[in-house]
C-alpha positions in Angstrom: 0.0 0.0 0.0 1.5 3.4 -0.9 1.7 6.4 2.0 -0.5 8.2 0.3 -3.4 5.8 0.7 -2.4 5.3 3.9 -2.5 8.8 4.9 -6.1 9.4 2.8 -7.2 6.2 4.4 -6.1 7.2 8.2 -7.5 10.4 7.7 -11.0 9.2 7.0 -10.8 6.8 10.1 -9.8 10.0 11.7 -12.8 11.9 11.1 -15.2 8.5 11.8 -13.4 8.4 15.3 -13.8 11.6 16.0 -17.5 11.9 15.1 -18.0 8.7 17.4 -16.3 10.0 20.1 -17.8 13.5 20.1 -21.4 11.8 19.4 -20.6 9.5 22.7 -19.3 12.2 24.8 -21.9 14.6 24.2 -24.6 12.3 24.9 -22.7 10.8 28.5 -22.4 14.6 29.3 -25.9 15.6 28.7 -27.6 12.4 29.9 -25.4 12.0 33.3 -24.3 8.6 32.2 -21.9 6.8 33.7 -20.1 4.7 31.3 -18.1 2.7 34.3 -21.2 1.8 35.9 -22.1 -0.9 32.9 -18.3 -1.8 31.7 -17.0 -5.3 33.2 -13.9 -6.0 34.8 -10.8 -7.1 32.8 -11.2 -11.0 32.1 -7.4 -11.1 32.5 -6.7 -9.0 35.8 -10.1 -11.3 36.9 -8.1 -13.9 36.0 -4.7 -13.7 36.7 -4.5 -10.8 39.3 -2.0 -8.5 36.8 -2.7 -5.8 34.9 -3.2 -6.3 30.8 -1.3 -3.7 28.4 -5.2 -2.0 28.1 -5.5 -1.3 31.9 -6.3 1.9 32.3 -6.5 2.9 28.6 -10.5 3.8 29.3 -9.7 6.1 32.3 -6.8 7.4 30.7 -9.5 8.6 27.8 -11.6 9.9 30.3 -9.3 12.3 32.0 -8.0 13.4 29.3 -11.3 14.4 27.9 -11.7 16.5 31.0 -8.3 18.1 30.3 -6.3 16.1 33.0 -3.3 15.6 30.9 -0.9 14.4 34.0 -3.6 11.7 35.3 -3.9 10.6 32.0 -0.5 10.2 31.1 -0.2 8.4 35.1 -3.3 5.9 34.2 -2.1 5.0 30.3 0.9 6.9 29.0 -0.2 5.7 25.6 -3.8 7.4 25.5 -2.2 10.9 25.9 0.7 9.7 22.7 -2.3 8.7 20.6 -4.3 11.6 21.0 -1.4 14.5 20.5 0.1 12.7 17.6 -3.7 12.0 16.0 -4.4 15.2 16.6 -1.1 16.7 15.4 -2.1 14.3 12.2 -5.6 15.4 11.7 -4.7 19.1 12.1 -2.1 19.3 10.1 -3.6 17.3 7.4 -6.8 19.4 7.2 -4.9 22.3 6.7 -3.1 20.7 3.5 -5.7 19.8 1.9 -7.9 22.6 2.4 -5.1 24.6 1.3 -5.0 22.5 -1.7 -1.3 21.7 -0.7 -0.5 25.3 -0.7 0.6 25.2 3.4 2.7 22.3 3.1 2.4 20.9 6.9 1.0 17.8 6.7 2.2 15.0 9.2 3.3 11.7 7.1 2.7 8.3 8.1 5.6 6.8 9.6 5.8 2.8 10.7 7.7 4.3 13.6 5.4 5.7 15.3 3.4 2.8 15.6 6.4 1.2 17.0 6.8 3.5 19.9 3.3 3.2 21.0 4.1 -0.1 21.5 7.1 0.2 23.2 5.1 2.8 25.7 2.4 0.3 26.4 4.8 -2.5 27.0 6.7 -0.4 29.1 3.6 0.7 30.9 2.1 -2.7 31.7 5.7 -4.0 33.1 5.9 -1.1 34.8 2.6 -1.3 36.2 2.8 -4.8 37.3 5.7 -4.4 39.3 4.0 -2.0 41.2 1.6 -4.3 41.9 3.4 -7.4 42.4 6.1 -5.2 44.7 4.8 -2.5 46.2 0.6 -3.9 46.2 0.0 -0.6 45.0 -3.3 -1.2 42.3 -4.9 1.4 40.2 -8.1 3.0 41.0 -11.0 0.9 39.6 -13.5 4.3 39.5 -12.4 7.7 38.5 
């Protein structure tokens, strides 16, 4: 696949996301719901009493929405390095193309970037573990 269709396809994931997310978080904000009320625990920590690489991704989200960046970062490092370089990608993409290339600021795909959110989750999930296993510090389960 060329990294042109890559970056026209990403983009138009891009927009679906953020129409589903702003769809979803409008509705729990005008409705008073309480998305953690109705989510089940994590079949793997239920399981085997550790933390999976996707602990705390959900919170992380939530936090972040409300603009705590630090809390965010603390409950999923990677939800925070998603966000800033999607955004960063959306923004500066938009601005290309409604330029009609003109402002030439446009972030490319890169494989590595891909890579390095997966070295931050890894990282966070070994890190958060030994925590656990050490210190029998656990996360929050409600924000």
């Amino acid at each position: 696949m060329t990294e042109k269709k890559t970056e026209q396809q990403l983009y138009i994931v891009g927009w679906i996301c953020l129409a589903a997310f702003a769809v979803f978080f409008a509705a729990a904000e005008w409705t008073d719901y309480r998305i953690f009320a109705y989510m089940p625990d994590c079949a793997f920590y239920r399981l085997t009493g550790l933390y999976c690489p996707g602990c705390g991704g959900t919170r992380a989200l939530f936090l972040l929405m409300r603009g705590e960046l630090l809390g965010s970062f603390l409950f999923h490092p990677t939800v925070p390095y998603t966000v800033l370089l999607g955004g960063w990608f959306m923004i500066s993409q938009t601005a290309e193309r409604l330029s009609r290339g003109r402002i030439r600021i446009a972030m490319r795909f890169r494989e590595r970037y891909l890579w390095i959110a997966l070295a931050i989750t890894v990282a966070n999930c070994l890190v958060k573990n030994l925590v656990l296993v050490v210190w029998h510090a656990a996360l929050p389960v409600r924000l």
